[in-house]
C-alpha positions in Angstrom: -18.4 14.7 1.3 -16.3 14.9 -2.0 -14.6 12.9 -4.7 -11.2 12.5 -5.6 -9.9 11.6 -9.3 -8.3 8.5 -9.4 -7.8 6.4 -12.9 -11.1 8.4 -13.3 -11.0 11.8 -13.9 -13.7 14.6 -13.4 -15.6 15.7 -15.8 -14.4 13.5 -18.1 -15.5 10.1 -16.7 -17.9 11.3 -13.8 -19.0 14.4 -12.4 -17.0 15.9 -9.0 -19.4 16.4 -5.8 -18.0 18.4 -3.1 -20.9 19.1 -1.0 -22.1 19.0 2.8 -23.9 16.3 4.3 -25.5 16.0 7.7 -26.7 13.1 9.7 -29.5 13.5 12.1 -29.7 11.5 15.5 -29.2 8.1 15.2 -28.9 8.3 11.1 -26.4 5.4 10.1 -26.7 6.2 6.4 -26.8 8.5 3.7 -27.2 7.5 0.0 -25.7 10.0 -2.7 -25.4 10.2 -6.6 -23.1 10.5 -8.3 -23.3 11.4 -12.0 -20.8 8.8 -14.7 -20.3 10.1 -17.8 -21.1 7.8 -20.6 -19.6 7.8 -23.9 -19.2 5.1 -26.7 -15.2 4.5 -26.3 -13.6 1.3 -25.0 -12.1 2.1 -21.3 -10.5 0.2 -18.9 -12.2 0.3 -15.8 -11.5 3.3 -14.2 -11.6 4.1 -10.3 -12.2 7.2 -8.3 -12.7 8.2 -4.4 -15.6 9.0 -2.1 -14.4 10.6 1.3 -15.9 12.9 4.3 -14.3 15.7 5.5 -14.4 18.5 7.9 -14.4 21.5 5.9 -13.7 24.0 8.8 -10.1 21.7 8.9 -9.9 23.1 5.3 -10.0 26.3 5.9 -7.5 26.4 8.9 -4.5 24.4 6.7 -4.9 20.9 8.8 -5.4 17.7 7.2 -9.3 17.4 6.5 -10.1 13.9 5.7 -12.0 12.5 8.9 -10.0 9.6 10.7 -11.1 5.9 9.9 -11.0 2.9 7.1 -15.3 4.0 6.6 -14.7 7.4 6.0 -13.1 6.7 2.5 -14.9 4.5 -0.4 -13.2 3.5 -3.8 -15.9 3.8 -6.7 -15.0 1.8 -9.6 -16.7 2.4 -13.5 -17.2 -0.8 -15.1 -16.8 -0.1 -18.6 -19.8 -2.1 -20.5 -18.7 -1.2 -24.1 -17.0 -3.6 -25.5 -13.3 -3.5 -27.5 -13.2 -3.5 -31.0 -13.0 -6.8 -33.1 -9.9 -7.4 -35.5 
């Protein structure tokens, strides 16, 4: 499992994971966190990507995300700070 920058960008807005995960028999789920960076500045909000992969594609050159629309998840940082006032 790993991220991929989007409008959001690592380590700026949260912090990259790029780390195994394995299910066991008849495990549907998995719950990760991952860290967003919170400052005091107005942002629009920003979006990054959750995806699985098969590492050992990696390292032979072939494309590594795994087939499917639920393999891939769009994360999206609300920004609660509010504009400025004029």
């Amino acid at each position: 499992m790993r991220t991929r920058d989007d409008t959001a960008v690592s380590p700026k807005d949260y912090k990259a994971i790029d780390q195994e995960i394995k299910f066991e028999k008849r495990e549907q789920e998995k719950k990760i966190e991952i860290p967003i960076i919170d400052d005091e500045e107005w942002n629009p909000d920003l979006e990054f990507w959750v995806e699985l992969y098969d590492p050992t594609k990696t390292e032979q050159g072939y494309d590594d995300r795994l087939p499917g629309d639920d393999t891939k998840c769009k994360v999206t940082i609300l920004d609660e700070d509010q504009p400025g006032i004029i």
